[in-house]
PATILO-909864 format. One record per atom (N, C-alpha, C): x, y, z; residue in three letters. Coordinates in steps of 0.05 Angstrom, whole numbers, padded with zeros to 5 digits, always signed. Layout:
N
XYZALA...
END
This chain:
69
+02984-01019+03931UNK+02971-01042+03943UNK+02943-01036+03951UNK+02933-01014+03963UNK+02904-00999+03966UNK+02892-01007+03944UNK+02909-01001+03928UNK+02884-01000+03897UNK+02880-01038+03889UNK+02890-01047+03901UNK+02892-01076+03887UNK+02865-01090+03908UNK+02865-01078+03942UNK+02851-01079+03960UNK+02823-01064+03953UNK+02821-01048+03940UNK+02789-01035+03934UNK+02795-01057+03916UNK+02802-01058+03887UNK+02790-01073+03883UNK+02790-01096+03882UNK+02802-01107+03887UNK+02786-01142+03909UNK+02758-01140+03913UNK+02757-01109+03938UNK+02726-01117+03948UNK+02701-01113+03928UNK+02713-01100+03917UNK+02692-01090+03888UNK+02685-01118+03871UNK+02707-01139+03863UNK+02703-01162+03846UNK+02703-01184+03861UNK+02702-01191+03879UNK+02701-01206+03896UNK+02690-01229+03900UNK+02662-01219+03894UNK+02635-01239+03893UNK+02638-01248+03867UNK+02643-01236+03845UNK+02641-01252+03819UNK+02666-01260+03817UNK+02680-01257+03820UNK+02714-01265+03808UNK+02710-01291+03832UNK+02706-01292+03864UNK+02700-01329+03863UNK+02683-01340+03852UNK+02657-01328+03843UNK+02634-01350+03841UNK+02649-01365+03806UNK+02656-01342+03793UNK+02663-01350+03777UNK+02693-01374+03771UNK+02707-01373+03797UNK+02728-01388+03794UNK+02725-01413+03807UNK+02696-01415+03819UNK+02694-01434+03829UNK+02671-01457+03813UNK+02666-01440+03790UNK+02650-01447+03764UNK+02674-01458+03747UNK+02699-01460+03751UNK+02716-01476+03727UNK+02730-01497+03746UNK+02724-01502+03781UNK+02737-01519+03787UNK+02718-01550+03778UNK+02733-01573+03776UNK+02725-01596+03775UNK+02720-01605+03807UNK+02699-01636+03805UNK+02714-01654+03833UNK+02732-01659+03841UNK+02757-01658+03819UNK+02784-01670+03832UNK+02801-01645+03822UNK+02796-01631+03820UNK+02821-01610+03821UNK+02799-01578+03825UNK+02802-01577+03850UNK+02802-01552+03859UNK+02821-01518+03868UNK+02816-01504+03861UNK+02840-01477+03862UNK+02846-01471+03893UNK+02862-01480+03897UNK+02873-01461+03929UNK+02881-01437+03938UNK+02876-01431+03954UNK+02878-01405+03959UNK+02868-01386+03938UNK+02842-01379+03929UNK+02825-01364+03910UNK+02827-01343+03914UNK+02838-01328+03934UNK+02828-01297+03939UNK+02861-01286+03936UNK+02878-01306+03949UNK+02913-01302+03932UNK+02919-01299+03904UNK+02900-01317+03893UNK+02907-01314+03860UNK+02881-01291+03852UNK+02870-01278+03864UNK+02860-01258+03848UNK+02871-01232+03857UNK+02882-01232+03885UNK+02891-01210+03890UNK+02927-01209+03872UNK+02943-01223+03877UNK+02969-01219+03862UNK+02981-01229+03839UNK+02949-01241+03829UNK+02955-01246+03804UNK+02932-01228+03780UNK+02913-01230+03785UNK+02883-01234+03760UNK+02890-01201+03765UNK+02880-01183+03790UNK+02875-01163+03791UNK+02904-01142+03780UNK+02926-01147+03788UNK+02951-01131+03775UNK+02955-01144+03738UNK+02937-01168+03734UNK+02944-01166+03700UNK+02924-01145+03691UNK+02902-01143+03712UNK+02874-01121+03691UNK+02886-01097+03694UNK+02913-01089+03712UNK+02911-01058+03707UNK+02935-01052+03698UNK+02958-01081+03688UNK+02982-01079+03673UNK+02965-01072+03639UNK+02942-01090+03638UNK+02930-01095+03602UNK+02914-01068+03599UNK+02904-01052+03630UNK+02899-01033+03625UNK+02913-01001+03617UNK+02938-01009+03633UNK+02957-00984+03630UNK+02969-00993+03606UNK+02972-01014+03584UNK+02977-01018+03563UNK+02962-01018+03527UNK+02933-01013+03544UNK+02916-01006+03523UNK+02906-00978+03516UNK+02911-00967+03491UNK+02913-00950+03488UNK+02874-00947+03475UNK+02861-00922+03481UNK+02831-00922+03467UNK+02828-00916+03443UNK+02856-00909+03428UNK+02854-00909+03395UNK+02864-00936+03376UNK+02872-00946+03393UNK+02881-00973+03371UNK+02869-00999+03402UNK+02859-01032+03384UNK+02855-01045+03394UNK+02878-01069+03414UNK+02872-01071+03430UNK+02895-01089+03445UNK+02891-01108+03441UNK+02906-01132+03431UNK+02906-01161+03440UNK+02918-01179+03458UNK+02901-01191+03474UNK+02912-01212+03496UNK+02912-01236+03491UNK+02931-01251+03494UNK+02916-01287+03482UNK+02925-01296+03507UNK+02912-01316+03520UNK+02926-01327+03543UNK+02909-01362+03531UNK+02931-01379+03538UNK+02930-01402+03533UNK+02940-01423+03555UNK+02932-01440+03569UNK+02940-01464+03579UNK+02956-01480+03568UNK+02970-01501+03595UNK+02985-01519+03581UNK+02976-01537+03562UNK+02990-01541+03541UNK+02987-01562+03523UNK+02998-01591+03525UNK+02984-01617+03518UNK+02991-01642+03529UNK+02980-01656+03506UNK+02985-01681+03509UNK+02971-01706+03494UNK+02947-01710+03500UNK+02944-01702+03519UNK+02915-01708+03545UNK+02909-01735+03547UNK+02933-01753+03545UNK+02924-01784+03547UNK+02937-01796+03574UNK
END
């Protein structure tokens, strides 16, 4: 959990400015610093302990899909 705590403080400033660069007027992210600490920050060091430096890794991450009507 230390390590998830450095780095928070390390990404901090960019990981909100930037998450607060994909909210809209009507749908804003709650609690921003919850979803980067137990979510964003333990996927970069699951994709990290899973990528190996001789072969390339792929990640796809996709949103829900709808009619959008």
């Amino acid at each position: 959990m230390s390590s998830v705590n450095v780095c928070f403080n390390k990404v901090k400033k960019d990981c909100l400015k930037f998450i607060q660069s994909q909210e809209t007027a009507t749908e804003k992210f709650k609690d921003k610093e919850k979803m980067i600490k137990s979510f964003l920050i333990p996927l970069s060091f699951w994709i990290s302990s899973k990528a190996d430096n001789k072969k390339p890794y792929f990640v796809g991450l996709a949103g829900g899909q709808g009619s959008g009507s």
